[in-house]
MIDOSE-1310 file (N, C-alpha, C; in nm, 2 decimals, decimal comma, always signed):
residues 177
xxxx	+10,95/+5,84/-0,38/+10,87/+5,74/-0,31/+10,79/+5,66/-0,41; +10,79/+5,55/-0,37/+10,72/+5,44/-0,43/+10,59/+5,39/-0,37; +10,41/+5,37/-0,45/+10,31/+5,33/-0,42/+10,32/+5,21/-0,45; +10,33/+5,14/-0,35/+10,24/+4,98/-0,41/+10,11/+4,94/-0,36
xxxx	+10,01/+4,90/-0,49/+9,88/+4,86/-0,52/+9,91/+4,70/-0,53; +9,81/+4,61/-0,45/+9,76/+4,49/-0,47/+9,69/+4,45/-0,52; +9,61/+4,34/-0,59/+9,47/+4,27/-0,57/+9,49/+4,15/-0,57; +9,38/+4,06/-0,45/+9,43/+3,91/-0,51/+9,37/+3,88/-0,62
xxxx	+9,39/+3,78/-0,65/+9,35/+3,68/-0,83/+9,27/+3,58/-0,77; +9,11/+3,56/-0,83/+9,03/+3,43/-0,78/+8,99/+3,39/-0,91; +9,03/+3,23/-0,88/+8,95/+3,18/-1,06/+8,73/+3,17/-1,03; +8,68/+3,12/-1,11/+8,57/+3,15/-1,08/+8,51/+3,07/-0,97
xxxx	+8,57/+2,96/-0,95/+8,50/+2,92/-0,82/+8,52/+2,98/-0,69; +8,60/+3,06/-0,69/+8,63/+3,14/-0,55/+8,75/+3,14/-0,49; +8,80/+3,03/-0,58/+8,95/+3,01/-0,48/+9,07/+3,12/-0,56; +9,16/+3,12/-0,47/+9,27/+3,23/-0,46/+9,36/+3,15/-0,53
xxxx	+9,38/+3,25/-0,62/+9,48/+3,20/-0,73/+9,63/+3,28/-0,76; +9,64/+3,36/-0,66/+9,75/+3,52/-0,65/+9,74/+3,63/-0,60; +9,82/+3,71/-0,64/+9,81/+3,85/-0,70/+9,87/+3,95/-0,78; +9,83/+4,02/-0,82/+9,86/+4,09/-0,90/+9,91/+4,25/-0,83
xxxx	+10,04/+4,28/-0,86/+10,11/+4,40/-0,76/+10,16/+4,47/-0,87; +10,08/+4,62/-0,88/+10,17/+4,72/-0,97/+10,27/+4,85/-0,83; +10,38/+4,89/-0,89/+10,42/+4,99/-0,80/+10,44/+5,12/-0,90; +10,42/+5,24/-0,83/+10,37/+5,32/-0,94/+10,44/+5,47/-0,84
xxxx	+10,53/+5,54/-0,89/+10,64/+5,62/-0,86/+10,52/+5,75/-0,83; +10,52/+5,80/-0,68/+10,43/+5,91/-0,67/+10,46/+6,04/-0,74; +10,57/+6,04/-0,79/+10,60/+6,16/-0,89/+10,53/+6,16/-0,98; +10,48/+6,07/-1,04/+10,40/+6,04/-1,14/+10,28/+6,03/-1,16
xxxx	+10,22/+6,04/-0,99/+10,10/+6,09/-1,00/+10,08/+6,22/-1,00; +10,15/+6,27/-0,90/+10,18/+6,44/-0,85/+10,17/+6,50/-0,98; +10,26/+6,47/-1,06/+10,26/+6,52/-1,21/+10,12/+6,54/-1,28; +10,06/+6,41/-1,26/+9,93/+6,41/-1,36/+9,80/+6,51/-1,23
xxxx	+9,84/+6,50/-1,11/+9,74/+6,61/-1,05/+9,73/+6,77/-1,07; +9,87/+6,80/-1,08/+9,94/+6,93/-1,08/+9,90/+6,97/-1,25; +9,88/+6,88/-1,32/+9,86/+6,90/-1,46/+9,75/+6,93/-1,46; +9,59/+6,92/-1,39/+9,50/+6,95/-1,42/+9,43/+7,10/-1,39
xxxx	+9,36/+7,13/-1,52/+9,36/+7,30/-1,52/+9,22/+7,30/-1,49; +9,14/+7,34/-1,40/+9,04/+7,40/-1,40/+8,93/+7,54/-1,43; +8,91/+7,60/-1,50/+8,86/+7,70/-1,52/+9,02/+7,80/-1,54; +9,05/+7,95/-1,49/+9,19/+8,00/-1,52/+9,21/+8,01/-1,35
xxxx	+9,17/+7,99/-1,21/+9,26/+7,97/-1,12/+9,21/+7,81/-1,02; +9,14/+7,71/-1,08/+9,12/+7,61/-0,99/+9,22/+7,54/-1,00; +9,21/+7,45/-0,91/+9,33/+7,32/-0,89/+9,27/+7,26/-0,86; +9,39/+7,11/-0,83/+9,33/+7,02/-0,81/+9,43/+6,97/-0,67
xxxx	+9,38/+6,89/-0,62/+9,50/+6,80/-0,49/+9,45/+6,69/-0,43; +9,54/+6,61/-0,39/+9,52/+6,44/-0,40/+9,59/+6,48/-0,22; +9,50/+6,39/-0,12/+9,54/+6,34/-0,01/+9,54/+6,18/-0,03; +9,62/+6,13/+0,06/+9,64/+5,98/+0,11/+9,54/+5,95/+0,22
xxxx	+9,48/+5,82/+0,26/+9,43/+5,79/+0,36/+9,43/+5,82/+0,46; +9,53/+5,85/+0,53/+9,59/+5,93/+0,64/+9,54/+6,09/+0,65; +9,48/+6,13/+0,54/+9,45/+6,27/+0,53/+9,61/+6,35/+0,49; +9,74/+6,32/+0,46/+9,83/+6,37/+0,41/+9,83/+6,40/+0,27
xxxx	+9,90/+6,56/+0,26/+9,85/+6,58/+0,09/+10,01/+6,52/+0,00; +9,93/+6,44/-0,07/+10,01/+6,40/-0,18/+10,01/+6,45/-0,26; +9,97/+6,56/-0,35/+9,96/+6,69/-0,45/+9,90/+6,79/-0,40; +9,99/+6,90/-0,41/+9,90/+7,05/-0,32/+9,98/+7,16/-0,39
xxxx	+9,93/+7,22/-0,51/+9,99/+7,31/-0,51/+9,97/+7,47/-0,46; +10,02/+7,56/-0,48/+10,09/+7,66/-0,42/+9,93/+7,73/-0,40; +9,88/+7,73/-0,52/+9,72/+7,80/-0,53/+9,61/+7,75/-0,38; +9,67/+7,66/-0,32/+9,58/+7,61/-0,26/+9,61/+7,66/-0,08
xxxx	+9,75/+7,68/-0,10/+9,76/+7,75/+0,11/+9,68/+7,82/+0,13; +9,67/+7,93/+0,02/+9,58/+8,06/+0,09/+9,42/+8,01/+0,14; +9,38/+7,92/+0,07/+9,25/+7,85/+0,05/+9,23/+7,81/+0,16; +9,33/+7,68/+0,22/+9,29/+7,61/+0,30/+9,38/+7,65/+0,45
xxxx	+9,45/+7,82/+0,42/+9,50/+7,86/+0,54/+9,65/+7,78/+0,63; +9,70/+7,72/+0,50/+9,84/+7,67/+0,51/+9,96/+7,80/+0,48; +10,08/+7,77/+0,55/+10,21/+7,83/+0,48/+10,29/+7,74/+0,34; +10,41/+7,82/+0,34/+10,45/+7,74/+0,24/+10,53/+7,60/+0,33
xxxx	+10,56/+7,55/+0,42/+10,63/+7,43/+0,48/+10,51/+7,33/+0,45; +10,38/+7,34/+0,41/+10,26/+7,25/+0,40/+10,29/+7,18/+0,28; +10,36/+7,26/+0,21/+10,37/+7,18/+0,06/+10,43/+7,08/+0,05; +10,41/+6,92/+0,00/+10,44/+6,85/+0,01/+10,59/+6,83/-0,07
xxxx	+10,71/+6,79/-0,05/+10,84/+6,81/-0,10/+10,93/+6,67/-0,14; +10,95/+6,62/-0,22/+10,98/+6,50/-0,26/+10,90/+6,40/-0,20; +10,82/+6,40/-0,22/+10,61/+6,29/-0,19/+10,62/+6,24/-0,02; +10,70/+6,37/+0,06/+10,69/+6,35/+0,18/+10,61/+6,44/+0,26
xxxx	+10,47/+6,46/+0,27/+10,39/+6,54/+0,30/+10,43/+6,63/+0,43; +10,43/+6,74/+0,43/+10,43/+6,77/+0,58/+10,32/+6,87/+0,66; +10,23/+6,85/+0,62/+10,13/+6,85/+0,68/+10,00/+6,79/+0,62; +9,87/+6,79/+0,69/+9,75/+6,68/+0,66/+9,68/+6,75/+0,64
xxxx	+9,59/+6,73/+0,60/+9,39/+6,78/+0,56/+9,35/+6,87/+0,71; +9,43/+6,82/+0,84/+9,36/+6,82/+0,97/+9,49/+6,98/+0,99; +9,56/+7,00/+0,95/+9,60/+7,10/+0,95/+9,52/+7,24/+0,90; +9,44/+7,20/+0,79/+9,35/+7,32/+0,76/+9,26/+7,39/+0,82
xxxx	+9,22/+7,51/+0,74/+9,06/+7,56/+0,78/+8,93/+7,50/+0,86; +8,89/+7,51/+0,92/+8,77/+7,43/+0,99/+8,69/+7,35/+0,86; +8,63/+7,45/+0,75/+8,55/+7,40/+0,65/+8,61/+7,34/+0,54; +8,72/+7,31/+0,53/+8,82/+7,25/+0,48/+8,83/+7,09/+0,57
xxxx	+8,87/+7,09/+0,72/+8,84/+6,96/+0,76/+8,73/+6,90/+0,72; +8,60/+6,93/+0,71/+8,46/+6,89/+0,74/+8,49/+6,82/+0,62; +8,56/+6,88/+0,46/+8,54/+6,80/+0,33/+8,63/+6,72/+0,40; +8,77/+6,73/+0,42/+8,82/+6,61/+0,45/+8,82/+6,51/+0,54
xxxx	+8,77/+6,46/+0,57/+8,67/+6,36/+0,64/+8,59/+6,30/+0,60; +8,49/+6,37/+0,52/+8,47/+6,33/+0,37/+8,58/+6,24/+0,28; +8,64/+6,29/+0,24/+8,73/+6,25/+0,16/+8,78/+6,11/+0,20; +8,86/+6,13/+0,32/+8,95/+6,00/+0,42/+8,82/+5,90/+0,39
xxxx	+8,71/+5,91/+0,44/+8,63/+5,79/+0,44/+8,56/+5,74/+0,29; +8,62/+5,80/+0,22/+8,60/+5,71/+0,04/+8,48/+5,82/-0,02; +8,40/+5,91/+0,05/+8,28/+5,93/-0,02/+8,34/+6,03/-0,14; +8,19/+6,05/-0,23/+8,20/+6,15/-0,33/+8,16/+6,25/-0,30
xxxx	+8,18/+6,38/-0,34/+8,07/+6,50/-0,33/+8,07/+6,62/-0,34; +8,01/+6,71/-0,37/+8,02/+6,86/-0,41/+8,00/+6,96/-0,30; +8,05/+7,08/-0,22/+8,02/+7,12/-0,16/+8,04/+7,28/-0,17; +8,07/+7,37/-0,10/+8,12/+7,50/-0,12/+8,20/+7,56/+0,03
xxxx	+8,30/+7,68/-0,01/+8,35/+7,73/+0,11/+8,35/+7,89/+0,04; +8,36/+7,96/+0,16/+8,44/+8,15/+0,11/+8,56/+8,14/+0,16; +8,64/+8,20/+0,05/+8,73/+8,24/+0,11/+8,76/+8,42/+0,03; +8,82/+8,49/+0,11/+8,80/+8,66/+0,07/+8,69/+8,68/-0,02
xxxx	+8,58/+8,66/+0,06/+8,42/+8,66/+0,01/+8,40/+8,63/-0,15; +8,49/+8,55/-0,14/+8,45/+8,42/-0,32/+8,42/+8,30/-0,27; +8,32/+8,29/-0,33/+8,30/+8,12/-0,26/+8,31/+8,04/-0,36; +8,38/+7,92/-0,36/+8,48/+7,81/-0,45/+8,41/+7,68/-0,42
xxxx	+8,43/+7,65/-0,51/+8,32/+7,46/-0,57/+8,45/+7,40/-0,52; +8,42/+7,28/-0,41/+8,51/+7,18/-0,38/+8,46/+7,04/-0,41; +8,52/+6,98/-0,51/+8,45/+6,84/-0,58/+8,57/+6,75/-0,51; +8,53/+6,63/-0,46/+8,60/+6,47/-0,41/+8,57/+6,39/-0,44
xxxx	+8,64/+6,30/-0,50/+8,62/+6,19/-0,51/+8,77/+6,09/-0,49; +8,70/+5,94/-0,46/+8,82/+5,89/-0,41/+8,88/+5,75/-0,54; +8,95/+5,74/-0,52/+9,07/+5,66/-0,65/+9,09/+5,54/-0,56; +9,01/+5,46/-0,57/+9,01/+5,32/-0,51/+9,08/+5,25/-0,52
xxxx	+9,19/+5,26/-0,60/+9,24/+5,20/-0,66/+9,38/+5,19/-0,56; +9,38/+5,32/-0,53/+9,51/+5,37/-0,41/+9,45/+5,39/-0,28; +9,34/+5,44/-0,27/+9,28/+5,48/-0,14/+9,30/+5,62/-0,13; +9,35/+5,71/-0,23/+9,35/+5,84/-0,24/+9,24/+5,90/-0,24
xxxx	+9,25/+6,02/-0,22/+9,14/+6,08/-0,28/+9,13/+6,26/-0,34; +9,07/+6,23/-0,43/+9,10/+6,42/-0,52/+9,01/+6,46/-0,51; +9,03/+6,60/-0,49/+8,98/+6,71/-0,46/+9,01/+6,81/-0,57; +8,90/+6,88/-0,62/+8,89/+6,98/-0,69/+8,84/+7,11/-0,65
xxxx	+8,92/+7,24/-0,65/+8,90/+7,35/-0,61/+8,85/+7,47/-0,76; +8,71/+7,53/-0,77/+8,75/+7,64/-0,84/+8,62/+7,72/-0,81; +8,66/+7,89/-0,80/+8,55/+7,94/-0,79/+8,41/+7,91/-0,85; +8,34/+7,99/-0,81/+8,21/+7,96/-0,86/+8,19/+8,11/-0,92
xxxx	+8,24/+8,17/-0,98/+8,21/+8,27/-1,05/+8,32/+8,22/-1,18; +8,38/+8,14/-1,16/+8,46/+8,06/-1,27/+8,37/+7,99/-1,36; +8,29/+7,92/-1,27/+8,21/+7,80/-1,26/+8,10/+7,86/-1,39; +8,04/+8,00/-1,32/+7,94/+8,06/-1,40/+7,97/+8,06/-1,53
xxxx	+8,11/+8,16/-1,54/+8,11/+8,16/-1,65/+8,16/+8,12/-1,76; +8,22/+7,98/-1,72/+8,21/+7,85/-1,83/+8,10/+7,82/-1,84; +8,02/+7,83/-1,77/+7,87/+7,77/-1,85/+7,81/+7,89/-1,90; +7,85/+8,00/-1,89/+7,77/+8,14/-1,98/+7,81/+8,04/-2,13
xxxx	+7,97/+8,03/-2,13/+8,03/+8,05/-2,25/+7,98/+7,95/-2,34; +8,03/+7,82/-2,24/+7,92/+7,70/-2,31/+7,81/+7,73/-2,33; +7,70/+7,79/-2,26/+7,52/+7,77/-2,34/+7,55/+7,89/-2,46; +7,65/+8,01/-2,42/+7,66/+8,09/-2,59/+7,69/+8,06/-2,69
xxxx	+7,74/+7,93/-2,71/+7,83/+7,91/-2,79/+7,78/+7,76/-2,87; +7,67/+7,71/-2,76/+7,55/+7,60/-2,81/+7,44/+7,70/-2,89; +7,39/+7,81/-2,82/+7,28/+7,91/-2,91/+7,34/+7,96/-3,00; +7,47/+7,99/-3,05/+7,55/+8,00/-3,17/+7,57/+7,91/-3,31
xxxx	+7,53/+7,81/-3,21/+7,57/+7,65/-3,30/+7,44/+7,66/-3,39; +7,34/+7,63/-3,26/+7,22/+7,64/-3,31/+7,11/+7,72/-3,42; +7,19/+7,82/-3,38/+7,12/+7,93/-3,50/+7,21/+7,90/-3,60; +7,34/+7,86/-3,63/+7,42/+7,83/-3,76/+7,33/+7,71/-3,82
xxxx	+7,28/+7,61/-3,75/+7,27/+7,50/-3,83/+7,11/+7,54/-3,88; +7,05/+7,61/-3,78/+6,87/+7,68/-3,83/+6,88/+7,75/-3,96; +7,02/+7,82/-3,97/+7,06/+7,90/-4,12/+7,08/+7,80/-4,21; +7,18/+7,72/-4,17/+7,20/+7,59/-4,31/+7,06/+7,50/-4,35
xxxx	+7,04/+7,46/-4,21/+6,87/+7,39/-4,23/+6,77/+7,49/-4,37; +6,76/+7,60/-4,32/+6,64/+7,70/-4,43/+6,75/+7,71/-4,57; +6,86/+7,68/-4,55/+6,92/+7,74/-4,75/+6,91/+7,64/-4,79; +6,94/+7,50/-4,72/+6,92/+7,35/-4,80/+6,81/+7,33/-4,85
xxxx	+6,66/+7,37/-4,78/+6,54/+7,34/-4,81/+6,49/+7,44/-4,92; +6,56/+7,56/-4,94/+6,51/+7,69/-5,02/+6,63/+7,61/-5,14; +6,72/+7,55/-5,10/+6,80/+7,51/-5,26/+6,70/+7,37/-5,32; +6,67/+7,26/-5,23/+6,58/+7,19/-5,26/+6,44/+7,24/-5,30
xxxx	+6,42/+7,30/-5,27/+6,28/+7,33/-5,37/+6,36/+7,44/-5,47; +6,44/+7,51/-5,52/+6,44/+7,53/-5,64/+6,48/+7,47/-5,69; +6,56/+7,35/-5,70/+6,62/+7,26/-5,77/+6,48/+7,17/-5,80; +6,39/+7,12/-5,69/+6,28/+7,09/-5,76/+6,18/+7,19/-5,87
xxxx	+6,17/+7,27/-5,86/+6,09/+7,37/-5,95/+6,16/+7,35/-6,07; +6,28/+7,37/-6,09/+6,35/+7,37/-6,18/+6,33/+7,21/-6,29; +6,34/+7,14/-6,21/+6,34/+6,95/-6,24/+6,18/+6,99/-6,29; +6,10/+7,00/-6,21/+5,98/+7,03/-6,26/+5,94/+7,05/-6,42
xxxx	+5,96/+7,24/-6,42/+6,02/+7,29/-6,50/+6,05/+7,22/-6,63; +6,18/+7,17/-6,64/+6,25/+7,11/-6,74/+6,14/+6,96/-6,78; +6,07/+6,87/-6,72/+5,98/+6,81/-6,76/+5,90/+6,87/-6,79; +5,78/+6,94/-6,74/+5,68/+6,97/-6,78/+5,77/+7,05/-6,94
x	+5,83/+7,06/-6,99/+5,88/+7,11/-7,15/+5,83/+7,00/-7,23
């Protein structure tokens, strides 16, 4: 399947001068959705306007309470957003109408960060899935690993200044001779 995007072309006075039409092979978006890693079990998934998923991988039925016939199969969706979980529609509806935004659901008492945003560009819109105990502890690792930094450069800071003053004593030193 093939996406085709418009815009028209206005010179500066206002008047309509064209358009400009890219067509852009949905394999090739699917690809670049299904490529993105979040934490070690989030994903990512792209619906169409319609609320049909145009990237959904496998990680995501159990989530959103799909089988496997949901999966979408040469970029011909067969089932929609409106197929899901109750708290699953509520984001998508969200989603269909362009907004952005962060929210939460449980599922087998883990509760998972669902981020949307929409790709104006197509009228899509992505959805990001990953726990929040994922969530935590990428940021444990990031702030350990900034207080790691930090105390390295507190060590280099004090031996530059303890080499600089002996090197001045020394300079000193050799004048005052």
């Amino acid at each position: 399947l093939v996406e085709t995007n418009s815009q028209p072309v206005y010179d500066e006075a206002g008047n309509f001068r064209g358009a400009v039409a890219a067509n852009v092979d949905i394999s090739t978006i699917t690809e670049q959705v299904s490529n993105i890693e979040v934490g070690e079990t989030g994903y990512a998934f792209l619906i169409d306007p319609g609320g049909r998923f145009i990237s959904l991988p496998r990680a995501a039925l159990a989530d959103f309470g799909l089988d496997e016939l949901a999966l979408p199969e040469g970029g011909i969706a067969r089932s929609t957003v409106f197929d899901t979980e109750a708290d699953i529609r509520a984001f998508a509806s969200k989603m269909i109408a362009g907004e952005t935004g962060l929210g939460t659901f449980t599922r087998n008492e883990k509760e998972r960060y669902l981020a949307y945003a929409p790709i104006e560009a197509t009228g899509y819109s992505l959805g990001v899935v990953v726990p929040k105990e994922e969530m935590i502890q990428l940021y444990l690792t990031v702030s350990d690993s900034v207080v790691k930094e930090e105390a390295t450069s507190q060590r280099f800071l004090i031996l530059m200044i303890f080499v600089v003053l002996i090197a001045g004593l020394i300079v000193s030193y050799l004048i005052g001779r």
